[in-house]
Every structure is written in structure tokens, then in C-alpha cells.
N, C-alpha and C positions, 0 to 999 in steps of 0.2 A: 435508783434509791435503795434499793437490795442490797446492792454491793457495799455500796458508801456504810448502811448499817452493818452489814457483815464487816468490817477491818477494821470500823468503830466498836465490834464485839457487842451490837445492838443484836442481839442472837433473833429476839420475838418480832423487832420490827423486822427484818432481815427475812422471818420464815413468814413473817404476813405477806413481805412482796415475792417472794417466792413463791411461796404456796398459789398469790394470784398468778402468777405467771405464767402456771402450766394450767391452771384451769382455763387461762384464754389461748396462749398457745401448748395446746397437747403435745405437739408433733415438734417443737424447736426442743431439741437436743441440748443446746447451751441452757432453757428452763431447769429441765431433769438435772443436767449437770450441777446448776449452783442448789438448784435444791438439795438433791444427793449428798453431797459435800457437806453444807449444811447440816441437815441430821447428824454426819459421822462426828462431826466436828462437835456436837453437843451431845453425844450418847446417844440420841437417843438410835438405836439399832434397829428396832425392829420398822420403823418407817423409814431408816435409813436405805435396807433390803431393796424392798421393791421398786423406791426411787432411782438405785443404784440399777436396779437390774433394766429399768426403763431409759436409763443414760446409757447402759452398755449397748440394748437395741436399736439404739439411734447410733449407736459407732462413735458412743465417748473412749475416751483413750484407756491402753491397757492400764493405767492405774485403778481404774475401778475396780478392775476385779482382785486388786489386792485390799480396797477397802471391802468389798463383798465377802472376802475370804476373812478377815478382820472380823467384819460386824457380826458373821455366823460364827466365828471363833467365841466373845462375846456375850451371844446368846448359848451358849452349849454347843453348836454343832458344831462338832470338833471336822466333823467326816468332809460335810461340806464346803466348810472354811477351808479346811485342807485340798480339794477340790479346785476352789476357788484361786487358792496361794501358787499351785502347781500352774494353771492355766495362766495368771499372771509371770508365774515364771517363764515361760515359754514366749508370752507377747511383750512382758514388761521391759522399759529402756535404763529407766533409774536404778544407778547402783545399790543405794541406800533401802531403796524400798525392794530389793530383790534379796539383799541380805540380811533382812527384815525377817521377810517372807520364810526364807532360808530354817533362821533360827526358830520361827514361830512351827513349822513343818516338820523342825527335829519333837521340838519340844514335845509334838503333840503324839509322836511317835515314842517318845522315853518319859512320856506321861511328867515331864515338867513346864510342860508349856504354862502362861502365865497371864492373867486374864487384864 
């Protein structure tokens, strides 16, 4: 039901069955994950974080850490965004999201990066 409201862009139904989902299972990986996503998907960042960082502990895919590196860009942390974008560069597969990364890493280094 989560899903179905997520692609319908039901964002509230979508994070009600989410949010239940890791309260019954803590430990499935795929929870964290659509929750995670979720959050980035709607701004909101700062619950985005720890969700994110709880899908990475379960061995969700290196894309997360380029949303990690994102949602701390975001919030202000530039340092650890940039952190984040490096480590995804190293593990990430997708071109798109490493060229992303890329630019976001200059930026943040020639003080134009771009929120």
C-alpha cells in the first residue's frame, strides 16, 4: 500500500505506511530504504539523515550515500555532505548521480555550490 501511494504521490499516506513498516520490522532493510527515499523525496532532510543512515547499515545500495551527502549539503553541512558525495563516489554505479556528485563537490570547494 506504501508503494502504490508513493507513485500516486500520496506522499502522507505513503509515510504512514512506511513509517509503520519499520516500527514492525526494524531490521528489513527494504523498510529503511522506501522510508529513506521517501523523506528525500519530500525535503524533508533532517529525518531524511538518520533514515538514510539506517538503510546504509543494512547494506542499502551506494546511492544512498549520495542522498546522505545531498540532505547534509541541504542542511548546511557542507563538510559532511562532501564526505558523503566522496564515499558515494568511490562505491556509486550511476553515471548521472556521480556527475551530480561531481559538480555538487566542486561547487562546494569554489563556494558556488547550490542548495
Amino acid at each position: 500500500e506504501g508503494n502504490i501511494a508513493y507513485v500516486q504521490y500520496d506522499h502522507q499516506t505513503a509515510l504512514d505506511n512506511f513509517s509503520l513498516c519499520v516500527t514492525r520490522r526494524p531490521a528489513d532493510p527494504r523498510a529503511w530504504l522506501n522510508l529513506s527515499q521517501l523523506y528525500f523525496v519530500i525535503k524533508d532532510y533532517e529525518n531524511a539523515i538518520p533514515a538514510l543512515q539506517k538503510a546504509v547499515n543494512f547494506g542499502g545500495p551506494p546511492r544512498l550515500l549520495y542522498l546522505l551527502g545531498v540532505s547534509h549539503i541541504h542542511l548546511g553541512l557542507k563538510q559532511k555532505g562532501g564526505e558523503y558525495l566522496r564515499k558515494h563516489q568511490k562505491l556509486g554505479r550511476d553515471p548521472e548521480e556521480l556527475q551530480r556528485g561531481q559538480q555538487i563537490l566542486r561547487g562546494l570547494f569554489t563556494g558556488q555550490d547550490k542548495k
